[in-house]
C-alpha positions in Angstrom: 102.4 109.7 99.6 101.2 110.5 95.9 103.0 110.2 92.8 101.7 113.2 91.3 99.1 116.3 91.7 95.9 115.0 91.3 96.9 112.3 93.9 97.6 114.9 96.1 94.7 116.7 95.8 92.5 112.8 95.9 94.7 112.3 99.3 94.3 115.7 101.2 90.2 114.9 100.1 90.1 112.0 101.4 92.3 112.7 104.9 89.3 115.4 105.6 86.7 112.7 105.0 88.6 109.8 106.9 88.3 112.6 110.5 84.7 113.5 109.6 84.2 109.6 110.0 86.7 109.5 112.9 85.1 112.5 114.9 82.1 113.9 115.5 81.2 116.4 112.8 80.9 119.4 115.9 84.7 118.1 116.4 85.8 118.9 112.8 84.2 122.0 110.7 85.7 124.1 108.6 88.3 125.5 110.4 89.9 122.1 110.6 89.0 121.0 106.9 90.6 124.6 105.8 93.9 124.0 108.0 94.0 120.2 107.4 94.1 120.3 103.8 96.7 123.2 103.5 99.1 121.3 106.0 98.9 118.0 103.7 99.0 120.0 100.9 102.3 121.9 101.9 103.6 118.0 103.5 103.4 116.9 100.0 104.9 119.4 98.0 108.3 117.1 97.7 106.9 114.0 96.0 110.2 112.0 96.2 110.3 112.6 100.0 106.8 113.6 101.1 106.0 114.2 104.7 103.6 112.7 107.0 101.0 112.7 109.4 103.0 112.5 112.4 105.1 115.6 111.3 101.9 117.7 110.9 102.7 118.8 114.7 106.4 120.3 113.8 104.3 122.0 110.5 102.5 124.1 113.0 104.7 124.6 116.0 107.7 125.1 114.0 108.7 127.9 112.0 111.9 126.5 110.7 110.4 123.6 109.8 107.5 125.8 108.1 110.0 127.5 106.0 111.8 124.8 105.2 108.7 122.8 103.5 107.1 126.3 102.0 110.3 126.8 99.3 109.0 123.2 98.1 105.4 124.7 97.4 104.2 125.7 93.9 100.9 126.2 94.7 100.1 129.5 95.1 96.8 128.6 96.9 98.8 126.7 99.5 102.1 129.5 99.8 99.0 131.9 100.3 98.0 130.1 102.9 100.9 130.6 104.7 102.4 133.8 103.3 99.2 135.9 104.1 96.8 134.1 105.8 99.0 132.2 109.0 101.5 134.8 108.6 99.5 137.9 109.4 97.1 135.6 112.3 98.2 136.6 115.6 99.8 134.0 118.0 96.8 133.8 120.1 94.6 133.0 117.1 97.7 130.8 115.7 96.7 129.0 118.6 93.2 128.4 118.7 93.1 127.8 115.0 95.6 125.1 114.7 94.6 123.4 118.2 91.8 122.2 116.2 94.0 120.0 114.1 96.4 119.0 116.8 93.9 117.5 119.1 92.8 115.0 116.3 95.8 114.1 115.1 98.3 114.3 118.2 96.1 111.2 119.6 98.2 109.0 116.4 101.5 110.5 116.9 101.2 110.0 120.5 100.9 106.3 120.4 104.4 104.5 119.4 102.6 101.4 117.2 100.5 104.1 115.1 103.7 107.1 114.6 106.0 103.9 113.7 102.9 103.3 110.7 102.1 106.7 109.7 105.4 108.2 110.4 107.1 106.7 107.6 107.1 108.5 104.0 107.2 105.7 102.0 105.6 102.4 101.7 107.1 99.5 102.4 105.6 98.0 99.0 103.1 99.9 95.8 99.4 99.4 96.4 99.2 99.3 92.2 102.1 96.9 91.8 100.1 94.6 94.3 96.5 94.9 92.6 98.7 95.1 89.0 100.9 92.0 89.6 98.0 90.1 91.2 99.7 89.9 94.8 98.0 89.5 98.0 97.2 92.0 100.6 96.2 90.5 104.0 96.0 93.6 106.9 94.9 92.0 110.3 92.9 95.5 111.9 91.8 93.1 115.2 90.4 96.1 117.2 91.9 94.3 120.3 95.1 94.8 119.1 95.2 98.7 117.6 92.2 99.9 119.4 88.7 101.1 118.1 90.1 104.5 116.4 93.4 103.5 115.6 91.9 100.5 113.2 89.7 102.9 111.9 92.0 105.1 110.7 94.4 102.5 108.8 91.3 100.5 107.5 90.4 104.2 106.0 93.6 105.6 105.0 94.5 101.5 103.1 90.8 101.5 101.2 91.9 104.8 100.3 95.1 104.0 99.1 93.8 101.0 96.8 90.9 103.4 95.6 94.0 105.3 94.1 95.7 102.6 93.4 92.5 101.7 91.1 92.1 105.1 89.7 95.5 105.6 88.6 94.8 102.3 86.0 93.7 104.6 83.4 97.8 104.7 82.6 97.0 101.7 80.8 94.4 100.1 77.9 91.3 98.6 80.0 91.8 95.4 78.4 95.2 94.6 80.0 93.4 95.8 83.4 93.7 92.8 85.7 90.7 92.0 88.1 91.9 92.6 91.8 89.6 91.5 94.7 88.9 93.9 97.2 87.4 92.2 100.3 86.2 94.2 103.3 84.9 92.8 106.2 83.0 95.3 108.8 83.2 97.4 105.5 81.3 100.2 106.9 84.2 101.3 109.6 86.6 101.9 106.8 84.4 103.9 103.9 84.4 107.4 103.3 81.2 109.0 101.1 83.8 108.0 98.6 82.4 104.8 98.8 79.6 105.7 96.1 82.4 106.7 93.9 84.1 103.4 94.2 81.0 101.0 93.9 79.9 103.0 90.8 83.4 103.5 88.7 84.6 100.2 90.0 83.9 98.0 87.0 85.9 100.1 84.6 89.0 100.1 87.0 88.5 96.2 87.4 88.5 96.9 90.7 85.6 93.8 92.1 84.7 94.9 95.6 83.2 92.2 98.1 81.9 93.9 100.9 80.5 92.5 104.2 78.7 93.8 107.1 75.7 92.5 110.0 73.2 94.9 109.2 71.8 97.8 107.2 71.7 100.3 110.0 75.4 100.3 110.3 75.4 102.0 106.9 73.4 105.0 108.2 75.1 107.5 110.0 73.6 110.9 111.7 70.8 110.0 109.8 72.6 110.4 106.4 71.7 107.3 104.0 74.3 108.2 101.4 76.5 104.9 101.8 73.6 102.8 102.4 71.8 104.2 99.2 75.1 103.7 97.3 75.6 100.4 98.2 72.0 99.4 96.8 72.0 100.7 94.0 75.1 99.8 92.6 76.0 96.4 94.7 75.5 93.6 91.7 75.3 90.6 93.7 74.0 90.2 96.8 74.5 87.2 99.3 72.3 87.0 102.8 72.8 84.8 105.9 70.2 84.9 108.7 69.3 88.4 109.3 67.0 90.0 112.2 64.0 91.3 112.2 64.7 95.0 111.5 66.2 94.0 108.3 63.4 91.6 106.9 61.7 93.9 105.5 64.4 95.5 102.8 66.4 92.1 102.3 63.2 90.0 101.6 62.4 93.0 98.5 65.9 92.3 97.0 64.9 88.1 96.4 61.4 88.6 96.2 59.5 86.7 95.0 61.0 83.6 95.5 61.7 84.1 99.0 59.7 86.1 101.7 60.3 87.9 105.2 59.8 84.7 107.0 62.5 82.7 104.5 65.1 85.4 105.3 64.4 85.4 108.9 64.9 81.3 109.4 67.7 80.5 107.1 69.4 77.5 108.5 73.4 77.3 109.3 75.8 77.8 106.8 72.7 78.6 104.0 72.4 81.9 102.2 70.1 83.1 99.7 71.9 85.3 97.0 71.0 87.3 93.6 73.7 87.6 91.1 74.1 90.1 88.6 75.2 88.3 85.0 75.4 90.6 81.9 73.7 93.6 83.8 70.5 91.3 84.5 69.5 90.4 88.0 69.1 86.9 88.0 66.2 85.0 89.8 67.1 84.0 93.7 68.1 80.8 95.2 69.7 79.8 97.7 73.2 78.3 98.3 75.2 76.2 101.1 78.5 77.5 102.4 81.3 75.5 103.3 82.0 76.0 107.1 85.7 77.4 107.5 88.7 74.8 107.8 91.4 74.7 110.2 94.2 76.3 109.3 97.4 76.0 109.8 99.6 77.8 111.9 103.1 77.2 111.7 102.1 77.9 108.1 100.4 80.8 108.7 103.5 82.4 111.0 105.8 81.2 108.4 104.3 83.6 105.7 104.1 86.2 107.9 107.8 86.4 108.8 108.8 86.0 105.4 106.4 88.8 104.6 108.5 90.8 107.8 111.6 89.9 106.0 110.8 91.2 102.1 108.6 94.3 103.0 109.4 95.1 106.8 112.2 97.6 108.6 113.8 97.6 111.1 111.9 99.0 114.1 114.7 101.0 115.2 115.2 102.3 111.7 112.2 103.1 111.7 111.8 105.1 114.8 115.1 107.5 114.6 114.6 108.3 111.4 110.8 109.5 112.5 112.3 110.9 115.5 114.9 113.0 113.6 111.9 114.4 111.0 109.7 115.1 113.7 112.4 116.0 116.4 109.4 114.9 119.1 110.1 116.3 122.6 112.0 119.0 121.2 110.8 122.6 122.4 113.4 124.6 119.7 114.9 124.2 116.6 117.1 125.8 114.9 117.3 124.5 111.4 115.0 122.9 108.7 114.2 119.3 108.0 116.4 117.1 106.6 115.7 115.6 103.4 117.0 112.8 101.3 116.3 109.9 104.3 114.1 107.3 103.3 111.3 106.4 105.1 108.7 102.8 105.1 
């Protein structure tokens, strides 16, 4: 879903980058990148009614549908792609070159929850008009109730979606930007090498990112340092509970020298030390106590969520024929295009 082309071209980006953190790199390549890109590319050719990922199957096993999407395509790039390069592959090679893609992204469509998500075309509300309108996003990715990968992937494609959400505030002066709080917890599962992109521009875009994670080896990856460099050097305040011994070292440097190794490793319950960055000046450490968390309350909390269900959600049955008749799942043949005008999340 973008609302014009240099969304589209941000998205299909950032869709490569979201597998290469989903997959092994061996499991990717640049067979996939090459077919991945030009699939999304092709999917959102019809802004108003863009495909998805779970029709990215049909794209490549049916030439109908193929046909149907390629008369929305301007690019030439992307028509190329199709007209000359898929066009004049033979089936066997057809097969091999788009099993690539189908392995990685048949796992989503398979699974009901996940195609009922990324099935729809539309969002149920506008990432800006929340961070514009100062509203509040809560997303609940429990791995115990999606599953490792599957939380992955939304946590990804969501930070994705706000980073262009963010970007696309230069519509308006900078002084009528509004600050929106971006709060990720486990915050390296859900970051792309974007990520360096988004600490760095993020000031100008008002976007004020609060990111949280245990320790600084889940920022290194394959033995690239990229997102652990980038958060270094452009995080502005930093806040640190009781860390272990691997990470003494490097956190004791950032609030020396008022505290040492020893003063990180034995910081007492519900104490951090923190740095804060006023006016582009570090100031000098100290340390702070935390309020422990309150009870909450439920009936409250369940109240707010159905009334969330009831302004933003569908129907699930909605949902799921009007996915089934775009991706026409199950189906071996078909003998016409897709249809277009439905609307989707």
């Amino acid at each position: 879903e973008a609302s014009d082309e240099n969304q589209k071209d941000f998205a299909a980006q950032e869709m490569v980058a979201i597998f290469y953190r989903l997959f092994p790199p061996e499991m990717i390549g640049p067979m996939f990148e090459h077919t991945m890109r030009n699939v999304m590319l092709t999917l959102m050719a019809d802004i108003e009614n863009p495909g998805t990922l779970a029709e990215i199957p049909r794209m490549i096993t049916d030439p109908d549908f193929q046909k149907a999407w390629l008369v929305k395509v301007k690019d030439p790039i992307v028509r190329a792609y199709w007209e000359k390069e898929v066009a004049k592959t033979s089936d066997f090679h057809k097969s091999e070159m788009f099993g690539y893609l189908i392995s990685k992204v048949g796992r989503f469509v398979e699974n009901e929850m996940m195609r009922n998500i990324i099935g729809q075309n539309h969002s149920c509300f506008d990432f800006r008009e929340v961070m514009d309108k100062k509203k509040i996003l809560l997303v609940n990715l429990a791995k115990g109730k999606t599953g490792e990968v599957n939380s992955n992937l939304l946590g990804l494609i969501i930070v994705s979606k706000l980073q262009m959400a963010a970007m696309g505030r230069t519509d308006i002066p900078e002084e009528e930007r509004h600050d929106f709080y971006l709060y990720i917890d486990e915050f390296q599962n859900f970051i792309t090498e974007s990520i360096a992109t988004i600490l760095s521009e993020a000031r100008k875009y008002r976007l004020c990112l609060n990111i949280a994670h245990q320790y600084i080896g889940q920022l290194v990856k394959d033995n690239k340092t990229e997102i652990r460099d980038a958060v270094f050097g452009n995080a502005g305040t930093m806040i640190a509970f009781r860390i272990g011994v691997d990470d003494a070292e490097t956190i004791a440097k950032e609030f020396a020298p008022v505290f040492n190794e020893y003063d990180v490793l034995n910081i007492e319950k519900y104490t951090a030390y923190t740095k804060l960055l006023i006016d582009n000046t570090a100031s000098r450490a100290f340390n702070m106590q935390v309020y422990p968390p309150e009870k909450g309350n439920r009936e409250i909390a369940e109240a707010i969520k159905e009334l969330s269900r009831l302004k933003y959600g569908r129907d699930r049955r909605i949902v799921e024929a009007e996915i089934a008749e775009r991706t026409r799942l199950g189906e071996p043949e078909r003998t016409s295009g897709p249809l277009y005008g439905e609307k989707g999340m």
